[in-house]
C-alpha positions in Angstrom: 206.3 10.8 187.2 202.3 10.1 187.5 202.5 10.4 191.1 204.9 13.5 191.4 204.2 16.9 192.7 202.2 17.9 189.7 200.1 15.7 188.9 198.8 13.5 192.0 200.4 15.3 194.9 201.3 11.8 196.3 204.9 12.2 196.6 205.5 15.0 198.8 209.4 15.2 198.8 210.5 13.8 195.2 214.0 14.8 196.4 213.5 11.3 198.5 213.1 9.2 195.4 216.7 10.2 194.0 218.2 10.1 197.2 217.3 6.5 197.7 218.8 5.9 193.8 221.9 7.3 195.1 222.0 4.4 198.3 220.9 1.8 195.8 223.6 3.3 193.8 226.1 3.1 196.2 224.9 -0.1 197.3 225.5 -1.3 193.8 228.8 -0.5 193.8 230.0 -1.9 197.4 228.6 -5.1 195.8 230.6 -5.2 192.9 233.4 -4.2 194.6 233.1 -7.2 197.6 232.3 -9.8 194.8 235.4 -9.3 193.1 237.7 -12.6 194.0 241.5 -11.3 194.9 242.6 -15.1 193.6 241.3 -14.6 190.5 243.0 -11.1 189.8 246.4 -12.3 191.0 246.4 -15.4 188.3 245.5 -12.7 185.4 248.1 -10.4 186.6 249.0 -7.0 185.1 248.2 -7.6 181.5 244.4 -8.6 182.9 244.3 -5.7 184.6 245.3 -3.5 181.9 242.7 -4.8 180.0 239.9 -3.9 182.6 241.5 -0.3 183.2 241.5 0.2 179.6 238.1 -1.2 178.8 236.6 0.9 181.1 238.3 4.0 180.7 238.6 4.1 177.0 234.5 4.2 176.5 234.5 6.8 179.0 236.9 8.9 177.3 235.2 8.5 173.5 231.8 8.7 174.8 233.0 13.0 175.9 235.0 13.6 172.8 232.3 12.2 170.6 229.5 14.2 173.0 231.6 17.3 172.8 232.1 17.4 169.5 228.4 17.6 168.8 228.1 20.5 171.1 231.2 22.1 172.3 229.5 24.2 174.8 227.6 21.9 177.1 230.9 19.9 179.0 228.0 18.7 182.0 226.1 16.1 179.2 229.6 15.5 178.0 230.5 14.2 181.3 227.5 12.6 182.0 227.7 10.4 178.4 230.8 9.6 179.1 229.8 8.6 182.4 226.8 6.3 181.2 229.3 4.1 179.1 231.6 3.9 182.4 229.4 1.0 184.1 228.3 -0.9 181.3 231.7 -1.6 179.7 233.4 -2.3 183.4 230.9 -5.7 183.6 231.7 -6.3 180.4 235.5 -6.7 181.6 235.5 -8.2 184.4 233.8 -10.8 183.2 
């Protein structure tokens, strides 16, 4: 923020900075997803995985009806706080 566009004029394309959170985002995910261990899932089985798909979709899905019943017109912050509570419960279950 202190070295934006205006304030310091030392970062001439900010756009750069959130484009390199997206790779590091993306990156992120690609990790997760290639550290999973296929063993592992197969000796939980279904009822594991129901757990994982329900504790990660379940947060998602209060975190919007909670965010649009405090404001029933903005759906985009709706999305994106059910979006924030996405990531955080999916480590919790797959631990």
């Amino acid at each position: 923020i202190l070295l934006g566009p205006n304030l310091a004029q030392y970062v001439p394309n900010p756009e750069s900075f959130v484009m390199l959170g997206e790779i590091g985002l993306i990156l992120l995910v690609i990790e997760a997803g290639v550290d999973i261990d296929l063993t592992t899932l197969k000796l939980i089985g279904t009822r594991g995985m129901l757990i994982a798909i329900v504790g990660s979709f379940l947060p998602i899905v209060f975190a919007f009806i909670i965010a649009i019943s405090l404001d029933p017109t903005n759906i985009q912050s709706a999305i994106a706080a059910g979006a924030c509570f996405g990531p955080t419960s999916l480590g919790i279950a797959m631990n």
